[in-house]
C-alpha positions as CSV (number, residue, x, y, z in Angstrom):
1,X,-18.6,29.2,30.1
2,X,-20.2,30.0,26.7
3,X,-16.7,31.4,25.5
4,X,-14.9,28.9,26.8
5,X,-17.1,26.3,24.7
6,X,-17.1,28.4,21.3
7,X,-13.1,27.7,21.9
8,X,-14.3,23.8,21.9
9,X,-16.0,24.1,18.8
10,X,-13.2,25.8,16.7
11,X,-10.7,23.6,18.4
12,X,-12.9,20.6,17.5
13,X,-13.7,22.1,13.6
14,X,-9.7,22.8,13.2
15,X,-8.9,19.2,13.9
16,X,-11.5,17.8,12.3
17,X,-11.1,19.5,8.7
18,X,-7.5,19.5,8.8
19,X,-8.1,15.2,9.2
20,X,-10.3,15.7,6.4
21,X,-7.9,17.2,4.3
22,X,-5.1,15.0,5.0
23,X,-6.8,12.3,4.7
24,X,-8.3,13.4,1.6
25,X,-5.0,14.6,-0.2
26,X,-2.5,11.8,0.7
27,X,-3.1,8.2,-0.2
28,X,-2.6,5.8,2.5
29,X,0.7,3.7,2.1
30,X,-0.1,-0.3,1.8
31,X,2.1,-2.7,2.7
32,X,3.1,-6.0,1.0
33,X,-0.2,-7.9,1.3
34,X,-2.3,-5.3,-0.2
35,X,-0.2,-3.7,-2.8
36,X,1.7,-6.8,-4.0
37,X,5.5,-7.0,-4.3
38,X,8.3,-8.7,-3.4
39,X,9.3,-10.4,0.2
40,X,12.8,-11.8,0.4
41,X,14.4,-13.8,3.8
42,X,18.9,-13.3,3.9
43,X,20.5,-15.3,6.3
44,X,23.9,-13.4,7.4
45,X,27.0,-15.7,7.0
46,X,29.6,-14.7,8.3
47,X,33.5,-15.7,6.8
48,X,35.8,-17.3,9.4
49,X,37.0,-15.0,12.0
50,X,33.9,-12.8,11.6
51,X,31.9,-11.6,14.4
52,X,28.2,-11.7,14.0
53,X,26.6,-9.1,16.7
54,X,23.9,-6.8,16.7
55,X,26.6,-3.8,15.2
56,X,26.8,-6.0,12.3
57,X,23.3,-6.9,11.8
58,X,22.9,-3.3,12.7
59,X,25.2,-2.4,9.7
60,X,23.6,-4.9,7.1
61,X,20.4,-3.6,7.7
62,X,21.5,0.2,7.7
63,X,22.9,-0.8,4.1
64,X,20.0,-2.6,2.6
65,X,18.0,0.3,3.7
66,X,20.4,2.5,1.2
67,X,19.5,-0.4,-1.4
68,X,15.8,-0.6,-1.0
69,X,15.5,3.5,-1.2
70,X,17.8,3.5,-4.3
71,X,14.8,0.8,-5.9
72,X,12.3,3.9,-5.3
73,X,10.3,2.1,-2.6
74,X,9.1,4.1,-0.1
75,X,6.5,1.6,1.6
76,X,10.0,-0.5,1.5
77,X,10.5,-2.4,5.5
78,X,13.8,-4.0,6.6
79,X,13.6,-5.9,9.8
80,X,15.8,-8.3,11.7
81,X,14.6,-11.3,12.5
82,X,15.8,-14.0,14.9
83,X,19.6,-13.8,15.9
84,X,20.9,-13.7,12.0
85,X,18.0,-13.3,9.2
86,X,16.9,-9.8,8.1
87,X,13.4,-9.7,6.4
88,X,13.0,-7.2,3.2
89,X,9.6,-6.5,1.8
90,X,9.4,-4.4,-1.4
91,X,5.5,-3.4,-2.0
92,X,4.8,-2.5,-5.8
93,X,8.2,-4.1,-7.4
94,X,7.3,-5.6,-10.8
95,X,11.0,-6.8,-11.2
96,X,11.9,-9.6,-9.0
97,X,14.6,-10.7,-10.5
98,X,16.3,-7.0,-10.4
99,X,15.3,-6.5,-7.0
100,X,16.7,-9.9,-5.3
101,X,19.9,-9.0,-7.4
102,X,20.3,-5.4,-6.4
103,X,19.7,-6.7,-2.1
104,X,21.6,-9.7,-2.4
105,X,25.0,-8.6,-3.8
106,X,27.4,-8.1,-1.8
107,X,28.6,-4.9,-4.2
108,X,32.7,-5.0,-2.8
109,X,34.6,-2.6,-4.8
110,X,38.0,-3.2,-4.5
111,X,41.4,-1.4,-6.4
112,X,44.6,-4.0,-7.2
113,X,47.5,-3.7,-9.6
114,X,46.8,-6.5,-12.3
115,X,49.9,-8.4,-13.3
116,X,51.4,-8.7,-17.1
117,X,50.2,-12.5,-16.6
118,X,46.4,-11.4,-15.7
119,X,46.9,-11.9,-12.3
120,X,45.7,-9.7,-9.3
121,X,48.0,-8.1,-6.4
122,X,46.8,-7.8,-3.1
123,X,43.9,-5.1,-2.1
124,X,45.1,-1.6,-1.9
125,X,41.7,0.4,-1.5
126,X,38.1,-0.5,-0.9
127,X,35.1,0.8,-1.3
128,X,34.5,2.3,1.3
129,X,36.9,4.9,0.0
130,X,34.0,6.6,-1.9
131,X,32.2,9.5,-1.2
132,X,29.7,9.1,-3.8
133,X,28.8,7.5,-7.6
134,X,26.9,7.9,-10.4
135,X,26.1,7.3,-14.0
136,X,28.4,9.3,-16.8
137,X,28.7,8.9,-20.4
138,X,31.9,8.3,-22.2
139,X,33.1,10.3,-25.6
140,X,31.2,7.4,-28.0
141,X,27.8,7.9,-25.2
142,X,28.2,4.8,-23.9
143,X,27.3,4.4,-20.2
144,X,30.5,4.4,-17.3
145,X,30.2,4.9,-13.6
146,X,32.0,8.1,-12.5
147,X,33.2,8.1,-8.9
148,X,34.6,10.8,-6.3
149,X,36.4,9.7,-3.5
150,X,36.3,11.3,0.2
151,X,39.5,12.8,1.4
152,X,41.4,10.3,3.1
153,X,40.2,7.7,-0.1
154,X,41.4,10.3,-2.2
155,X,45.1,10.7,-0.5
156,X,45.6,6.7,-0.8
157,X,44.0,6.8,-4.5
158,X,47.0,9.7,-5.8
159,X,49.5,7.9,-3.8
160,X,48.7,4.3,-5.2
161,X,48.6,6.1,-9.0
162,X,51.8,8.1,-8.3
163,X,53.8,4.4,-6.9
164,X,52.6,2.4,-9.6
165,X,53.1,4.6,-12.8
166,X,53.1,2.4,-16.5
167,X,51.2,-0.6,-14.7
168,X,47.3,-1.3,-15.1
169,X,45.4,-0.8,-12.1
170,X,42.1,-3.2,-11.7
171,X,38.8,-2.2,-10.5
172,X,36.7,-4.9,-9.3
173,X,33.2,-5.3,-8.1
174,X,32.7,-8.9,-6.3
175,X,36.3,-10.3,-7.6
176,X,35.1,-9.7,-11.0
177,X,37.0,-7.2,-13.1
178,X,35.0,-4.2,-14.2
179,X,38.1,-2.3,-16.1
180,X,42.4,-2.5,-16.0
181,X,43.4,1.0,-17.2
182,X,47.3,1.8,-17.7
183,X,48.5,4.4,-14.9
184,X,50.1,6.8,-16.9
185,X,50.5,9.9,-13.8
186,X,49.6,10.3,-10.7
187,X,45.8,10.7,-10.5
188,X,45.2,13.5,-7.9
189,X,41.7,14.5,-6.6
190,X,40.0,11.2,-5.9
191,X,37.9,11.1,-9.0
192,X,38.0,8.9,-11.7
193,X,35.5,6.0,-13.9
194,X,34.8,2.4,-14.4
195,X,34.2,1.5,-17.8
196,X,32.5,-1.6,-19.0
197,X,30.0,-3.5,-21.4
198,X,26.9,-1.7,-19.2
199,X,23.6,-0.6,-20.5
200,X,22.1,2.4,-18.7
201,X,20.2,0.0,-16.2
202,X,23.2,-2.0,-15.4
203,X,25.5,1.1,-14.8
204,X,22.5,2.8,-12.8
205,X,22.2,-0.3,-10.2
206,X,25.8,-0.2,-9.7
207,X,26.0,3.2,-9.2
208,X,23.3,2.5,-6.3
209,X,24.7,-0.3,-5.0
210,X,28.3,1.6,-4.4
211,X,26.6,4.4,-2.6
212,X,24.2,2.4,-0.4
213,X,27.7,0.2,0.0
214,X,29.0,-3.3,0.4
215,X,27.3,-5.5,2.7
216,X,29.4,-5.7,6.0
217,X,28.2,-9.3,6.5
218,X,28.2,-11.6,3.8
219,X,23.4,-12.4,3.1
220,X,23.0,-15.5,1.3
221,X,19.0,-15.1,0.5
222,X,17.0,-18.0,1.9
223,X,13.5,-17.2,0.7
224,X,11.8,-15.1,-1.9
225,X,8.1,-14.8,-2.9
226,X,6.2,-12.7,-5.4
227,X,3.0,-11.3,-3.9
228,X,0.1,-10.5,-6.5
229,X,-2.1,-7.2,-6.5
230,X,-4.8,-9.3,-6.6
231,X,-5.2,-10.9,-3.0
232,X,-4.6,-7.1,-1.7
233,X,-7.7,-6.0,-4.0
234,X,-9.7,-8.8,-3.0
235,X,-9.2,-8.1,0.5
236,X,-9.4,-4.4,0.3
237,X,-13.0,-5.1,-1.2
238,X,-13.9,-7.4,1.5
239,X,-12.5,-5.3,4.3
240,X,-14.4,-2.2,2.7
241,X,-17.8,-4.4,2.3
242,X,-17.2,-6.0,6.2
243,X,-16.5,-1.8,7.6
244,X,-20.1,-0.4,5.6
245,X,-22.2,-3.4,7.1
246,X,-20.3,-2.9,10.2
247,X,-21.2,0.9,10.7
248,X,-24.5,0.6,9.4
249,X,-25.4,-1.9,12.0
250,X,-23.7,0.5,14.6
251,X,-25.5,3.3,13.5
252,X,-28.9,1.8,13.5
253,X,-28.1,0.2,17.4
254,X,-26.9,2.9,18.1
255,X,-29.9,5.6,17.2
256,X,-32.4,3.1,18.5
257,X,-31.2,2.6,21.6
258,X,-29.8,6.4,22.4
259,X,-32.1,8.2,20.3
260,X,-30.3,11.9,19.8
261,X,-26.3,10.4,21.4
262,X,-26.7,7.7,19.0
263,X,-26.6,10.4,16.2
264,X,-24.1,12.2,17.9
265,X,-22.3,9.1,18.3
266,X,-22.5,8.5,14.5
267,X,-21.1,11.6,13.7
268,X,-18.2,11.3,16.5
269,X,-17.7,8.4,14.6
270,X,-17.1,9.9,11.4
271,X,-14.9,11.9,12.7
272,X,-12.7,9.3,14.4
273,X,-12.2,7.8,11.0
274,X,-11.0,10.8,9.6
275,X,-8.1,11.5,12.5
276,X,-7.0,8.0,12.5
277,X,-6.4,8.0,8.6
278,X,-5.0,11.6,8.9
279,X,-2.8,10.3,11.8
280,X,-1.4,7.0,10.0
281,X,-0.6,9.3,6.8
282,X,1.2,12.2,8.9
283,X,3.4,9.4,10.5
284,X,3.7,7.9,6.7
285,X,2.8,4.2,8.7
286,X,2.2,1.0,6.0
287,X,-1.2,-0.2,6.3
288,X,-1.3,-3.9,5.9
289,X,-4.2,-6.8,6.7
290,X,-2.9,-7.0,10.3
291,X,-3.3,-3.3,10.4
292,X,-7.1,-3.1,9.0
293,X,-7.5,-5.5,11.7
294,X,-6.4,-3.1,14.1
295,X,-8.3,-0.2,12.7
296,X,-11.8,-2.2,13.3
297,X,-10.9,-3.6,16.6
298,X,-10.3,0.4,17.7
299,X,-13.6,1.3,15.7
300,X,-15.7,-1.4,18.6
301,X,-13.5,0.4,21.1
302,X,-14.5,4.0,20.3
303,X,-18.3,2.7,20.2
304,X,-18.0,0.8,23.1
305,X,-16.8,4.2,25.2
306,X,-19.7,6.0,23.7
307,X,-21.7,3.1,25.2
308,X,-20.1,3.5,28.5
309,X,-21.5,7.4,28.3
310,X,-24.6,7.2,27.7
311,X,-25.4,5.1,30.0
312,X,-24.3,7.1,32.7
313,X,-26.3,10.2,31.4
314,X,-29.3,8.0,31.4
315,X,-28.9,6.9,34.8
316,X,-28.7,10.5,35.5
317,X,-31.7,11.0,33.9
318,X,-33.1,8.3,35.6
319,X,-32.6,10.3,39.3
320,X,-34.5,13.4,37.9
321,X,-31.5,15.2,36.6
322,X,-31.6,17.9,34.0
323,X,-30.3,17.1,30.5
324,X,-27.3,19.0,30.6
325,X,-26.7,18.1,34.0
326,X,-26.9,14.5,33.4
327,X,-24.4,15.2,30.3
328,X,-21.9,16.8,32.6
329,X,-22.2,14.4,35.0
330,X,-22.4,11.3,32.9
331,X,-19.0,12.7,31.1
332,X,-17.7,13.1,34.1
333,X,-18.3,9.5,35.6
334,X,-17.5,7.7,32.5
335,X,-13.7,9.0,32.1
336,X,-11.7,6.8,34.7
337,X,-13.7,3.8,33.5
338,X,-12.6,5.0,29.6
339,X,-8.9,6.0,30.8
340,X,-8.4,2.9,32.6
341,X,-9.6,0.7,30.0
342,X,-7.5,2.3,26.9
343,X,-4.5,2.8,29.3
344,X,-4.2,-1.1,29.2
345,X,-4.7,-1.7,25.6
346,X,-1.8,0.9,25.4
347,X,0.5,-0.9,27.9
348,X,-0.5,-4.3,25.6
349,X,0.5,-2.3,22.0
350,X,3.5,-1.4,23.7
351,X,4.8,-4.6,24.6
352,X,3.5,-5.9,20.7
353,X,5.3,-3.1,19.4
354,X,8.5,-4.2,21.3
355,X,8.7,-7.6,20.7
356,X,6.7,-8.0,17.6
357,X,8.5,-8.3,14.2
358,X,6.3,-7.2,10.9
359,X,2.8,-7.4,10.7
360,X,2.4,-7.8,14.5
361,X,4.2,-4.2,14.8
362,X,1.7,-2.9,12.3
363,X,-1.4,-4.4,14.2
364,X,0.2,-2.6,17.3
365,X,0.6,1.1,15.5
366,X,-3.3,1.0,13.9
367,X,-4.3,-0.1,17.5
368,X,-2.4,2.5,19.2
369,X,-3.5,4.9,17.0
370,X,-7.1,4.0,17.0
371,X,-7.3,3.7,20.6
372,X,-6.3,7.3,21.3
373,X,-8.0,9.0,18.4
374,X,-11.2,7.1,20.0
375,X,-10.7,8.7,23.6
376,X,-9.8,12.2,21.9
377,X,-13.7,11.5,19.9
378,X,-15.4,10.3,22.8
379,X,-14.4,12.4,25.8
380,X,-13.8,15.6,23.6
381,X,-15.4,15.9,20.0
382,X,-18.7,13.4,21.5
383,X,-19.1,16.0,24.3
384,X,-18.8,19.0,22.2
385,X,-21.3,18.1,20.0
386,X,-23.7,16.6,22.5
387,X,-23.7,19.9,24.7
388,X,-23.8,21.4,21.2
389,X,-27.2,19.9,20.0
390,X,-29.0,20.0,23.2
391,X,-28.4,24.2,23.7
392,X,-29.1,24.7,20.0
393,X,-32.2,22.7,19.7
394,X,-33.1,23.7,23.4
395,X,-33.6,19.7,24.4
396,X,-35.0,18.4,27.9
397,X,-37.0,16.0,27.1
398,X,-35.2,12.6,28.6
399,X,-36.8,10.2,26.0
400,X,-34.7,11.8,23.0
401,X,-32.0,10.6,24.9
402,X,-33.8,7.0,25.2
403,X,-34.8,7.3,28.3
404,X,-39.1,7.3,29.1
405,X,-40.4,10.0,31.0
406,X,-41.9,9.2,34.7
């Protein structure tokens, strides 16, 4: 038995210090609210004859994704919401302007012969031709946007050059043309530039924009707001005063009333911060105001458990028990009545998670998380270090564990 709980205690230290660590070492992400940034609301709007269903909201969103991740924003969330808006929030951006501009255009690359009167022929390639694009540098070092096609692209793109030899071949982006170069041969290997009046930043955002690609579904943006760093620092303050008075108050209830478990309790407690912190930075979740929210509401469940504990212990005290009978007992008695009780928080997180949109999705992952890092401290890390004070200290005295002698 004694080996078997020295397994406990290593098992319990591993977890412990590697939560420590990770929670130490990586910064948790914060979402809009706290950080500051930039919320915009597109409405999809589809052209006549266009289906709107959930594979082409499925496609718009998969393609702002590739826009938001070529702005560098890793805390970045795309969502759908309703039938035909899609919700983007962009924590940290400083430049609103560049970043409703870079999610908002539609980015359509298309190839036509231009006429000797300046006019355009029809479409001959898309697009969606290219494999990939990126930001060159001409003979004078001014910025141009080199491109490489993928195979099939690349067969239409030599076949286009090879049919239409001494006319000027246009390269658009949004029905605007970027450059007209002469076709002088057939240009094999699907590579090839688009020249311009660009600065480095302009030529850069195009370059991202071709690769994350053209919106499927034309997003005419509805809403946009600029979220200051100040409310998030306000109520990071706040939330960090409210969580001190909060434990402190639990600590001191708690050592009052259950004496040495009330320390233990403490301690457990502790450690629950650390795993839940640990687990939202493995998982790389955004924690918002709706989140915090979450985190506290798990904090009274993980007390409340230990609660539900220590009572049963002291009723088994109460009927003459030993002490570490009454701890294996009161464990024991208290687990369906903990199980039972976080099993339907998890059904309810489920269902928010489900149907949910934004910050009612992160309230459900902070909850979730909280609620089983709180059974893993109360049923397993509470137990080990209860069982692990009493043999060390040699404890049987029944009033250190708030209960009077008889």
């Amino acid at each position: 038995m004694r080996k078997g709980y020295m397994y406990r205690i290593i098992f319990v230290a591993i977890v412990v210090l590697s939560a420590a660590w990770f929670t130490m070492t990586k910064p948790v992400k914060l979402g809009l609210d706290l950080k500051g940034g930039v919320y915009v609301l597109l409405e999809a709007k589809p052209e006549e004859g266009q289906r709107l269903d959930n594979e082409a909201m499925g496609r718009l969103i998969e393609v702002l994704n590739r826009r938001v991740n070529g702005l560098g924003v890793s805390e970045s969330s795309v969502q759908k919401v309703g039938d035909k808006r899609v919700m983007v929030e962009l924590p940290g951006i400083t430049d609103t302007e560049q970043a409703i501009a870079m999610i908002g255009k539609t980015a359509l690359m298309e190839f036509k012969i231009q006429n000797a009167d300046g006019t355009l022929g029809k479409t001959l390639l898309t697009g969606k031709a290219l494999k990939s694009a990126a930001v060159s540098y001409d003979n004078l070092g001014r910025p141009q946007i080199s491109f490489v096609m993928n195979l099939e692209g690349a067969a239409k793109f030599a076949e286009i050059t090879r049919n239409n030899i001494g006319k000027q071949l246009a390269i658009t982006m949004d029905g605007v043309v970027q450059t007209a170069p002469r076709i002088n041969s057939e240009i094999a290997g699907g590579q090839g530039v688009i020249t311009g009046n660009y600065t480095v930043e302009e030529a850069k955002n195009t370059a991202s924009l071709l690769n994350a690609g053209a919106l499927p579904v034309k997003a005419e943006i509805l809403e946009t707001r600029s979220v200051g760093a100040t409310l998030g620092d306000e109520s990071i303050a706040q939330s960090k005063t409210a969580g001190m008075i909060a434990i402190g108050l639990i600590a001191v209830f708690m050592m009052v009333f259950y004496r040495l478990p009330g320390v233990v309790a403490n301690l457990a407690l502790i450690c629950f911060g650390l795993i839940t912190f640990a687990t939202l930075n493995f998982f790389g979740a955004t924690l918002t105001l709706p989140g915090i929210a979450g985190i506290i509401l798990s904090v009274g469940m993980a007390v409340d458990a230990n609660v539900i504990i220590f009572e049963r212990i002291k009723e088994e005290l109460r009927f003459g028990n030993t002490v570490m009978a009454s701890i294996e007992a009161g464990f024991k008695k208290a687990f369906s009545t903990i199980m039972d009780s976080n099993i339907t928080t998890l059904i309810i997180t489920t269902i928010l998670f489900t149907l949910g949109t934004g910050p009612v999705k992160g309230f459900a992952v902070t909850l979730t998380i909280g609620v089983l890092a709180s059974m893993f401290t109360a049923i397993t890390i509470t137990k080990v270090l209860l069982r692990g004070f009493t043999m060390l200290f040699k404890i049987d005295k029944p009033i250190l564990f708030g209960v009077r002698g008889k």
